[in-house]
N, C-alpha and C positions, 0 to 999 in steps of 0.2 A: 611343436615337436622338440624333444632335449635329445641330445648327443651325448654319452656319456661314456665312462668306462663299463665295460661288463664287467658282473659280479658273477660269484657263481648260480644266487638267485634266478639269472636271466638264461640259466644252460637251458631249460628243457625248452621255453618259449625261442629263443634262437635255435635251437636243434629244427623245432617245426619249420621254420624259416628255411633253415639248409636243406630241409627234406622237401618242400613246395619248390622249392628254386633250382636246384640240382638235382633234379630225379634219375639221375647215373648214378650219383656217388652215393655210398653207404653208411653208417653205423654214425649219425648226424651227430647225438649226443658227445660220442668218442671223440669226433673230429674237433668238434670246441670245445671239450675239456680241456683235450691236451694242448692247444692251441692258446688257451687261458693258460693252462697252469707252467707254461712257457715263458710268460714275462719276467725279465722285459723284453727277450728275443722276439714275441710278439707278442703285438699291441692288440686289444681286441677293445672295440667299441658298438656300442646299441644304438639305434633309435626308437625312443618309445613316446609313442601318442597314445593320450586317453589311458596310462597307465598298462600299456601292454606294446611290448617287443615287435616294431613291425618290419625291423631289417638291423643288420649286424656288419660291420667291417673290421677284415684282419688286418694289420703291417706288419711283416715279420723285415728285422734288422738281417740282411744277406751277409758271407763271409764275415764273421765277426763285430765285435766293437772294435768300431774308428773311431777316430778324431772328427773323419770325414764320411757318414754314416752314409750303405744305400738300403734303402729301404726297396721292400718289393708291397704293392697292395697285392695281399695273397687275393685276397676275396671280399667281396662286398652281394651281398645278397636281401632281399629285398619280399616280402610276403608276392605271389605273381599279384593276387589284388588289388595289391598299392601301388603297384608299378606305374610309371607314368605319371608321379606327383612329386617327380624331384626328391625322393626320398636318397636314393645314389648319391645326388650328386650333393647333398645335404651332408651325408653321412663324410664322403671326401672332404668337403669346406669344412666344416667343424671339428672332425676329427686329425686335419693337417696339425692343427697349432697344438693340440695336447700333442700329437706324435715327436711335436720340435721343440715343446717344452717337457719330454722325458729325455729326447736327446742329448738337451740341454743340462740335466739334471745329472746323466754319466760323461757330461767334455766332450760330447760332441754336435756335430750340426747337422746339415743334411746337404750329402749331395745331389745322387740323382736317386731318381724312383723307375720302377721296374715294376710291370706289368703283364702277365701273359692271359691269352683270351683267346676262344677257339675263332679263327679265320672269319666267320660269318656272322659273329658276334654283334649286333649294332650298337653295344656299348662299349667301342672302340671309338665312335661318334664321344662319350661323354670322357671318355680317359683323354681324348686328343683337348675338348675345350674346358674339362676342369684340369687336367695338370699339364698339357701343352705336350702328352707324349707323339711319340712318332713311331711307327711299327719302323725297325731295324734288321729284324730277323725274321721267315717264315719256317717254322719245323713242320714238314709233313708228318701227317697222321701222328701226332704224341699220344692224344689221350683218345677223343671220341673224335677227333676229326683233325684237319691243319691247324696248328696252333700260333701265333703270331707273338714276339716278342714285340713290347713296345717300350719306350726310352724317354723320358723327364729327365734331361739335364740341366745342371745347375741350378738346385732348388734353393740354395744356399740363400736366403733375401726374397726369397717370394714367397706371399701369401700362403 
């Protein structure tokens, strides 16, 4: 499997990914153009096996360029098919170090990461042992159910 940047080559096949994965949310294609053509606010990375797209990760940089960047992972999604072969947690390992080598590239580092995920979510399991977050906040009902903030600090020197 490679980790890469997305291109815009990879919109339509990412689109189907966001549409298999999030069957709430709408207008798939839209959402990762604009979400592409956002950079470097954010970052949008692929995993593709066998030459085809099988899940996709956002980071959008929060409040501003810092010195001392935080990143939110907007989103990580995943074909449902694949699920269950560490493609997630692939997509997070691989794609930390390009997100710290762009930060690097405009002066800054990374401090914490920020994650929100519906309450029931069981990939609050993979956010807690790939980036050491911690749920900090619970907001009732946001979007389709309780939503849980979760908190990665001091990323600054960690893998």
């Amino acid at each position: 499997m490679q980790i890469r940047a997305m291109q815009a080559a990879d919109l339509s096949a990412a689109a189907e990914v966001h549409q298999q994965a999030f069957i709430r949310q709408k207008q798939s294609l839209q959402w990762l153009e604009s979400s592409l053509n956002a950079f470097p606010r954010f970052l949008s990375f692929v995993a593709e096996e066998h030459a085809g797209v099988v899940g996709y990760i956002l980071w959008a940089q929060k409040s501003g360029f810092r010195d001392q960047a935080v990143m939110e992972l907007d989103q990580v999604a995943v074909f449902p098919a694949e699920q269950g072969r560490g493609i997630a947690r692939c997509l997070i390992y691989e794609s930390l170090p390009l997100v710290k080598q762009q930060l690097c590239r405009q002066g800054s580092t990374l401090k914490h990461i920020i994650v929100n995920t519906r309450a029931d979510n069981h990939a609050q399991r993979l956010y807690r042992s790939a980036l050491g977050a911690e749920v900090v906040a619970t907001i009732a009902d946001l979007y389709s159910a309780d939503e849980v903030l979760m908190l990665s600090r001091d990323m600054d020197g960690k893998a």
